[in-house]
Biopython code that builds the backbone (N, CA, C, O; Angstrom):
import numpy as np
from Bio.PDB.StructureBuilder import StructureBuilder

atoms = [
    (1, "UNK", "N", (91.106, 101.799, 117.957)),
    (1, "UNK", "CA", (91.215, 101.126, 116.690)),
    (1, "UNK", "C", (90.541, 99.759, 116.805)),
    (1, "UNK", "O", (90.893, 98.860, 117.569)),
    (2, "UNK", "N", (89.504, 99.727, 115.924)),
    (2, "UNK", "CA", (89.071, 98.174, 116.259)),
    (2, "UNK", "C", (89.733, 96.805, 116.256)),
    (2, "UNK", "O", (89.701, 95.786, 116.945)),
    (3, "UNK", "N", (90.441, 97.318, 114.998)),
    (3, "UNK", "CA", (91.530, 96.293, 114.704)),
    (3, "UNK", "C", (92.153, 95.637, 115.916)),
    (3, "UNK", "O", (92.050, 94.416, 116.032)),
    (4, "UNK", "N", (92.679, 96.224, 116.668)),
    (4, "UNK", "CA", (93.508, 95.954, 118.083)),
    (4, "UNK", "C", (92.503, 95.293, 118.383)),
    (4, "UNK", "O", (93.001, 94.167, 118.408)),
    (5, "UNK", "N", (90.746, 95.072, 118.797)),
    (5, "UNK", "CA", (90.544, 94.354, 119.134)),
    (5, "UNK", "C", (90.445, 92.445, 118.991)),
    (5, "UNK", "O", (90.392, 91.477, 119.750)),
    (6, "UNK", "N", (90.460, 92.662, 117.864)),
    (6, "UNK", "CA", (90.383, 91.469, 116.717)),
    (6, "UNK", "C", (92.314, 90.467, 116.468)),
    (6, "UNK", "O", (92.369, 89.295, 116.094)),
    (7, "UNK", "N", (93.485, 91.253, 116.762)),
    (7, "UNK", "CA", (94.770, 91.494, 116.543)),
    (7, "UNK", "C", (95.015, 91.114, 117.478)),
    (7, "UNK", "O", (94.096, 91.078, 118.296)),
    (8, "UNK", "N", (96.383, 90.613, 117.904)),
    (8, "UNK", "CA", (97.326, 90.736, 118.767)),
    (8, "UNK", "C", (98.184, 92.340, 118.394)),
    (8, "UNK", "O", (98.269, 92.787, 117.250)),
    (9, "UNK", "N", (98.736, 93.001, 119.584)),
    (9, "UNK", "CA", (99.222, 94.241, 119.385)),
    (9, "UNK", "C", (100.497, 94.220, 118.433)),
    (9, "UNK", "O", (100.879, 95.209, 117.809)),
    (10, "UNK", "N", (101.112, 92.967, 118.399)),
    (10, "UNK", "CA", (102.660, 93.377, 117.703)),
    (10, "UNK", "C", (102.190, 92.662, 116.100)),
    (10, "UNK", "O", (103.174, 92.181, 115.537)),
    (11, "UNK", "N", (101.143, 92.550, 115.462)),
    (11, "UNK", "CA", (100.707, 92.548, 114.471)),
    (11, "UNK", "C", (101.702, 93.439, 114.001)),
    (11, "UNK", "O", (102.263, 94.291, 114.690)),
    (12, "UNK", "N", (101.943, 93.157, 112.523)),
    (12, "UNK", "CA", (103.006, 94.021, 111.736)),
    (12, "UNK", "C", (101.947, 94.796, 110.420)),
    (12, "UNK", "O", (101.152, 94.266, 109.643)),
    (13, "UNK", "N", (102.418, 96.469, 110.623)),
    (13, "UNK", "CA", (101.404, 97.029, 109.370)),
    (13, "UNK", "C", (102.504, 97.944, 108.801)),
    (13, "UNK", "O", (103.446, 98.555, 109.306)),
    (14, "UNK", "N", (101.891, 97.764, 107.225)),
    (14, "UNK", "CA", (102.457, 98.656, 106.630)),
    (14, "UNK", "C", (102.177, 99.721, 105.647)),
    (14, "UNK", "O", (101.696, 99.672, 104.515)),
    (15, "UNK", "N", (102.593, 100.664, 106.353)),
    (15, "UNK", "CA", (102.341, 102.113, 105.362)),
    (15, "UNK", "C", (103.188, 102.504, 104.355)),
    (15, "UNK", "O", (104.258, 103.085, 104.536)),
    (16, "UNK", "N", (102.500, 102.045, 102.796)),
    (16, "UNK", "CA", (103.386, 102.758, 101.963)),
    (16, "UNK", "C", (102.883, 103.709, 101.270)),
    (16, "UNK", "O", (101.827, 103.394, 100.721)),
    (17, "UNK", "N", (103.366, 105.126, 101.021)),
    (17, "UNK", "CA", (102.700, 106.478, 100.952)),
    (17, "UNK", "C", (103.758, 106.765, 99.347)),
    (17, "UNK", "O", (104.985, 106.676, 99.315)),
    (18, "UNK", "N", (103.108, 107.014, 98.491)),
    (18, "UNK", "CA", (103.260, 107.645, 97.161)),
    (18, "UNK", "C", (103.733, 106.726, 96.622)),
    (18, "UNK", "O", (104.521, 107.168, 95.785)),
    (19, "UNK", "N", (103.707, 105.181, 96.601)),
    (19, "UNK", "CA", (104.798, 104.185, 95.911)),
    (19, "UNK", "C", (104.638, 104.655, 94.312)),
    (19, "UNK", "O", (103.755, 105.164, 93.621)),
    (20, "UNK", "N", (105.978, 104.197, 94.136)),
    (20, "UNK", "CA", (106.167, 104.170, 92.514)),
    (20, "UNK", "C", (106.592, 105.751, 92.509)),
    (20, "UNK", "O", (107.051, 105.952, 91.385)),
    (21, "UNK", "N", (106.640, 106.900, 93.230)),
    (21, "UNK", "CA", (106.705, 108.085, 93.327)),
    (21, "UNK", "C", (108.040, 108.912, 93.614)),
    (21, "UNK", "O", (108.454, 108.347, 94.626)),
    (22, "UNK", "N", (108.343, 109.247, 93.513)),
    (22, "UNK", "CA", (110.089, 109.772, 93.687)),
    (22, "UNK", "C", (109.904, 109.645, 95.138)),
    (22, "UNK", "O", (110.485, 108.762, 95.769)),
    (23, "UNK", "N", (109.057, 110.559, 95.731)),
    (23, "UNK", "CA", (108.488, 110.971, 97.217)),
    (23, "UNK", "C", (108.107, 109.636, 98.156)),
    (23, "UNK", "O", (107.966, 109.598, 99.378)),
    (24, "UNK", "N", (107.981, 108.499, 97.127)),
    (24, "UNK", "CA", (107.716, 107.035, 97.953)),
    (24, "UNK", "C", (107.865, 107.242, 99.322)),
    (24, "UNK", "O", (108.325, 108.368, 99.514)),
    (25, "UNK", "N", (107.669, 106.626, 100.356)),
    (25, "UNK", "CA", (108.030, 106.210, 101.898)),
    (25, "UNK", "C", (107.355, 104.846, 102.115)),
    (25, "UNK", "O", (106.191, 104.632, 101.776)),
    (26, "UNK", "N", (108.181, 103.903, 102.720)),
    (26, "UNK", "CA", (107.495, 102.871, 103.146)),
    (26, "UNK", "C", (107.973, 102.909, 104.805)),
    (26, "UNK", "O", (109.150, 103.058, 105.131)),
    (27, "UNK", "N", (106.925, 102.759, 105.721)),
    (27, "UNK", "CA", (107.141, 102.508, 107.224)),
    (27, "UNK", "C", (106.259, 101.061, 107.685)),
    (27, "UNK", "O", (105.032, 100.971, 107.729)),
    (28, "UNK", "N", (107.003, 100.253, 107.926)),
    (28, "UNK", "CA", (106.534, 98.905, 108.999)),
    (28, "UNK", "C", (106.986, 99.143, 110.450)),
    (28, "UNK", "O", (108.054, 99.279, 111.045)),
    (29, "UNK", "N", (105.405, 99.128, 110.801)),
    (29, "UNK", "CA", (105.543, 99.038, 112.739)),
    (29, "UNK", "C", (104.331, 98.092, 113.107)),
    (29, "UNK", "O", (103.842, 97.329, 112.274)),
    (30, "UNK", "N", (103.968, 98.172, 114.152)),
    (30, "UNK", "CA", (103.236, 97.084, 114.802)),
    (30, "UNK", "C", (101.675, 97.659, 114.892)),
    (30, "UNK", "O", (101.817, 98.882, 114.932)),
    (31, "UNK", "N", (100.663, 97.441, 114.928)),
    (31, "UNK", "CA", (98.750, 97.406, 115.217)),
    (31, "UNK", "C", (99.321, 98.201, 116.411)),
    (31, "UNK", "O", (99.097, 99.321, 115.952)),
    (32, "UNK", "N", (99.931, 98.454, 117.682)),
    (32, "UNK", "CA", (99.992, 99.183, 118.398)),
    (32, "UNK", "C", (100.683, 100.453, 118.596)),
    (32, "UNK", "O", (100.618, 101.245, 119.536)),
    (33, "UNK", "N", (101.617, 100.493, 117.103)),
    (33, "UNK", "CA", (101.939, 101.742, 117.352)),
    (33, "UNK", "C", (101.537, 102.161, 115.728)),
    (33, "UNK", "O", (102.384, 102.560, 114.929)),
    (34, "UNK", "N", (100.546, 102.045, 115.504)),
    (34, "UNK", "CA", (100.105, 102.519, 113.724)),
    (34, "UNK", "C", (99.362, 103.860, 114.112)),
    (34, "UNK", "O", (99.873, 104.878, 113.644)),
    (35, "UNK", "N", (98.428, 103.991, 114.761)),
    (35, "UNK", "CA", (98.089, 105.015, 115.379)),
    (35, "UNK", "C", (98.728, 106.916, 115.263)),
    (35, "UNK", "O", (98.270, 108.053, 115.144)),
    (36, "UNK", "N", (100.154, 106.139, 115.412)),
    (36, "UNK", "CA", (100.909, 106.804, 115.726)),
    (36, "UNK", "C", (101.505, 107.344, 114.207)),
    (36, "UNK", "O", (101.879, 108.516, 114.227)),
    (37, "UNK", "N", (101.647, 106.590, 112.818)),
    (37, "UNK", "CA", (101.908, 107.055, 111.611)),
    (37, "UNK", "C", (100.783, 108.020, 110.914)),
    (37, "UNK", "O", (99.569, 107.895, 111.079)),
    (38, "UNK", "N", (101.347, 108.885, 110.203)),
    (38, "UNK", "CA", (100.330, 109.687, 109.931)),
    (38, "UNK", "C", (100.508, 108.786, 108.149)),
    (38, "UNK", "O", (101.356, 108.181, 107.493)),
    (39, "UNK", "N", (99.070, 109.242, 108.052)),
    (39, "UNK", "CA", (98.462, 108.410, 107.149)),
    (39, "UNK", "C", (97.100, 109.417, 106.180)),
    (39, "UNK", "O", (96.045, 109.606, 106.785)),
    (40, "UNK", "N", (97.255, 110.035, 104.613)),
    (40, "UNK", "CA", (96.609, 110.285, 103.694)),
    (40, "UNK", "C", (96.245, 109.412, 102.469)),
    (40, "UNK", "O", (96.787, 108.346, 102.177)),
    (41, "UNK", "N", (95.099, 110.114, 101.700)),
    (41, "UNK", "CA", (94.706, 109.336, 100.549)),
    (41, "UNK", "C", (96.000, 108.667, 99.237)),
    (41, "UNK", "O", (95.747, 107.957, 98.264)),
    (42, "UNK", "N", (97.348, 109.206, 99.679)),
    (42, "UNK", "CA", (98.355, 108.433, 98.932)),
    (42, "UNK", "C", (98.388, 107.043, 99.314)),
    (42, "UNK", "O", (98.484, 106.279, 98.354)),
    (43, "UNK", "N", (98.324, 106.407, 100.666)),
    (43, "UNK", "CA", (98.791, 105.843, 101.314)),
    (43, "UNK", "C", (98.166, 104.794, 101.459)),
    (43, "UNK", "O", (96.988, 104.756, 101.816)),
    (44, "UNK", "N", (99.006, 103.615, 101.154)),
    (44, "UNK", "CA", (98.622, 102.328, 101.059)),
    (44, "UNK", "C", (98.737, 101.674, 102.488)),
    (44, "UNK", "O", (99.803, 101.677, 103.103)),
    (45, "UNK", "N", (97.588, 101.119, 102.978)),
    (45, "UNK", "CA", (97.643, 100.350, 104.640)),
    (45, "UNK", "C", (97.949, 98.749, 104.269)),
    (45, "UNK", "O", (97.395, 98.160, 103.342)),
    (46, "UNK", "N", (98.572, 98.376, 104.837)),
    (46, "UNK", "CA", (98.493, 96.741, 104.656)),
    (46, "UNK", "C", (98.332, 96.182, 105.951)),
    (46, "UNK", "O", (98.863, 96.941, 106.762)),
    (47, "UNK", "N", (97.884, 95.287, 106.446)),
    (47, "UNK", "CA", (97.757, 95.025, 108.182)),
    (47, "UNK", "C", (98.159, 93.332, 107.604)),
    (47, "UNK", "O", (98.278, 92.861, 106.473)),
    (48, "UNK", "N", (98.244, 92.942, 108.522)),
    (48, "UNK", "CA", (99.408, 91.609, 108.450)),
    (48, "UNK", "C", (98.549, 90.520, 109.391)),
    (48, "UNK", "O", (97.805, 91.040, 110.221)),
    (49, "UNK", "N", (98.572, 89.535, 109.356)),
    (49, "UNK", "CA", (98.065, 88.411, 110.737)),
    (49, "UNK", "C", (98.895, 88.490, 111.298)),
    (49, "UNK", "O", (100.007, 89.013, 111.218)),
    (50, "UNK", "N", (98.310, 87.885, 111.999)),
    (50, "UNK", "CA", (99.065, 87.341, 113.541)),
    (50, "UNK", "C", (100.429, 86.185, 112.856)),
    (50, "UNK", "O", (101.436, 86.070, 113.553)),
    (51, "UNK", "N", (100.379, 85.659, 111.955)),
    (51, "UNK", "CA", (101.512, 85.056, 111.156)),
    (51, "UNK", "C", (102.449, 85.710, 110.254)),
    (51, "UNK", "O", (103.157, 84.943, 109.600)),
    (52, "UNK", "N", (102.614, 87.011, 110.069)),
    (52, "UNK", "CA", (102.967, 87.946, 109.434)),
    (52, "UNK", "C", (104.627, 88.273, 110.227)),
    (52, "UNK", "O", (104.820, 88.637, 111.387)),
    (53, "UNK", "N", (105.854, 87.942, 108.940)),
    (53, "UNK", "CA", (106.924, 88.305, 109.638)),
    (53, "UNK", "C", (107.784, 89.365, 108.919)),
    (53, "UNK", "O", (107.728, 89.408, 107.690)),
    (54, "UNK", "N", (108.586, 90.234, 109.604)),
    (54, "UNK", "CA", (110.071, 90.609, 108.555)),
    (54, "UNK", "C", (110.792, 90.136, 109.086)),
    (54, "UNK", "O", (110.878, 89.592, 110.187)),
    (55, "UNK", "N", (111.791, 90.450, 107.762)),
    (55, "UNK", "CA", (112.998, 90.289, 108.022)),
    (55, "UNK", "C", (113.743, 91.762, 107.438)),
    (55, "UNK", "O", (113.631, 92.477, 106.443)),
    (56, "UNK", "N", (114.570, 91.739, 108.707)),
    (56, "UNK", "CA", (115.387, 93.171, 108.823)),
    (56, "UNK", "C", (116.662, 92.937, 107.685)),
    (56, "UNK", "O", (117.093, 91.822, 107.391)),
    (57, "UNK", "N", (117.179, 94.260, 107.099)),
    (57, "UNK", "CA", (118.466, 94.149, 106.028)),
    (57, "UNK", "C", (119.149, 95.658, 105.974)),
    (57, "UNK", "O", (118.621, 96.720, 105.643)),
    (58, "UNK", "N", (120.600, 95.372, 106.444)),
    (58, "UNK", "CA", (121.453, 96.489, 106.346)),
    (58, "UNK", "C", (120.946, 97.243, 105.368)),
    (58, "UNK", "O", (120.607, 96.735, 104.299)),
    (59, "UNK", "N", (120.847, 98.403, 105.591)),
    (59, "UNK", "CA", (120.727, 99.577, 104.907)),
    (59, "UNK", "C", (119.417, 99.422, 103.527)),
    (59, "UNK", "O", (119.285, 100.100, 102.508)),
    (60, "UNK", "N", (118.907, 98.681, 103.854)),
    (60, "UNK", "CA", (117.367, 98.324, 102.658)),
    (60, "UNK", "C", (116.491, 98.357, 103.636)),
    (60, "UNK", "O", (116.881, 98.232, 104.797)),
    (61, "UNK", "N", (114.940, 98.558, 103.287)),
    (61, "UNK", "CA", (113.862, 98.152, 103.788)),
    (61, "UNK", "C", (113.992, 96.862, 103.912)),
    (61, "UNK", "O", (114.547, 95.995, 103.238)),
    (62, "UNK", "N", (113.036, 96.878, 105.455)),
    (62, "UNK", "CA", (112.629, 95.086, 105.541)),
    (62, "UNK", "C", (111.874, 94.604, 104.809)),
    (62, "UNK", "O", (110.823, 95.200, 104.570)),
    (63, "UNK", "N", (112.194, 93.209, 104.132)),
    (63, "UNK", "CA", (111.441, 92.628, 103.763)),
    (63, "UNK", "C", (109.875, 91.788, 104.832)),
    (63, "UNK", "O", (110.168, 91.109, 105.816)),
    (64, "UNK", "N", (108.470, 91.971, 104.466)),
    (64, "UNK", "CA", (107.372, 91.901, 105.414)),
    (64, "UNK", "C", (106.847, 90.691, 104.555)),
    (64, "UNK", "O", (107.065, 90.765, 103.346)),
    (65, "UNK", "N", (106.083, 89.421, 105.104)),
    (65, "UNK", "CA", (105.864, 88.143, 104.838)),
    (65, "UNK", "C", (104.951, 87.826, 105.354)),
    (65, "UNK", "O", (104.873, 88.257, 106.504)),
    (66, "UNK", "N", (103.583, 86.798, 104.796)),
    (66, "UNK", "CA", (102.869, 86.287, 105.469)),
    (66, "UNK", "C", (103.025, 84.466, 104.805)),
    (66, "UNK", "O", (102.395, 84.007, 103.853)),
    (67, "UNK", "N", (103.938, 83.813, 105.571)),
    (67, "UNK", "CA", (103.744, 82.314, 105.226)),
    (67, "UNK", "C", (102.326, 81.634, 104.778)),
    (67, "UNK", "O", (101.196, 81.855, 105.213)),
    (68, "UNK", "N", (102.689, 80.892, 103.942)),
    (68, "UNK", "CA", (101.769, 80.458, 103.822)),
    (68, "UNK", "C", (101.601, 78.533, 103.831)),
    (68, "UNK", "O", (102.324, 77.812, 103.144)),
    (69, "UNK", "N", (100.687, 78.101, 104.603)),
    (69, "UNK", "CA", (101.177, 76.846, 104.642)),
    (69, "UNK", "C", (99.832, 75.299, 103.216)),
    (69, "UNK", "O", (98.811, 75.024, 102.586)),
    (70, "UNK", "N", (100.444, 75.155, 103.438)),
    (70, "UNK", "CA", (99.661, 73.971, 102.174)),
    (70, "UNK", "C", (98.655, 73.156, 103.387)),
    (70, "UNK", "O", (99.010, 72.706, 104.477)),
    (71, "UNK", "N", (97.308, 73.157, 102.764)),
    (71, "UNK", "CA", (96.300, 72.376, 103.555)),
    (71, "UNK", "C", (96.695, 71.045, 103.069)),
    (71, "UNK", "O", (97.174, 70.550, 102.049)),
    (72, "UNK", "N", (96.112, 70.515, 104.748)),
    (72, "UNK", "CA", (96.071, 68.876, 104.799)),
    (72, "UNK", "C", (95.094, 67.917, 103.841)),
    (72, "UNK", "O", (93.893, 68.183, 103.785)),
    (73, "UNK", "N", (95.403, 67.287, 103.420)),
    (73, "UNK", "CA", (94.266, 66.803, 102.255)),
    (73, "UNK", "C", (93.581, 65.465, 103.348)),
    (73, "UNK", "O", (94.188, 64.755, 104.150)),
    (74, "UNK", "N", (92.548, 65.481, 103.098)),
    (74, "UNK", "CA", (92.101, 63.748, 103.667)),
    (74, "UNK", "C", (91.355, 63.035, 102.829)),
    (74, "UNK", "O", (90.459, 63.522, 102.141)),
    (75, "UNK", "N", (91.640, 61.989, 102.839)),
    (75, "UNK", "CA", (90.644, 61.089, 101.662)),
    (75, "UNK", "C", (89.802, 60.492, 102.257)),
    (75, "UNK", "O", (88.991, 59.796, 101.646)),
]
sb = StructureBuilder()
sb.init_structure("model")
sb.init_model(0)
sb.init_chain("A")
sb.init_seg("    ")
for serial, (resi, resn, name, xyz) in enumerate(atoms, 1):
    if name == "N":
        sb.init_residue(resn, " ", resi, " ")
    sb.init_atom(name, np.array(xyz, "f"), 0.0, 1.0, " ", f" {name:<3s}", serial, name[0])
structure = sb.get_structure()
């Protein structure tokens, strides 16, 4: 995967397959084990930076985040 080269491995990606669909699935795992999800033309990829976090929640999907920070201004 090229990606891995460009990535750190625990990069966070996410596969969401039929959204909006009764059949929906959403799976978040890491650039090193994406490989490993099987993945068709339903299926939405999202790949995350290296700043990219979740947060885990009883019995819900995690919520997946990329902060974002406000540039420094200089005069």
């Amino acid at each position: 995967m090229r990606l891995a080269r460009q990535l750190p491995a625990k990069t966070l990606v996410v596969f969401g397959r039929a959204v909006g669909r009764p059949d929906e699935a959403v799976t978040v795992t890491t650039l090193d084990k994406a490989g490993e999800v099987e993945a068709d033309m339903a299926t939405l990829v999202i790949v995350g930076s290296p700043e990219t976090r979740m947060i885990t929640r009883d019995g819900k999907q995690p919520l997946v985040y990329t902060p974002r920070v406000a540039a420094k201004v200089t005069a």
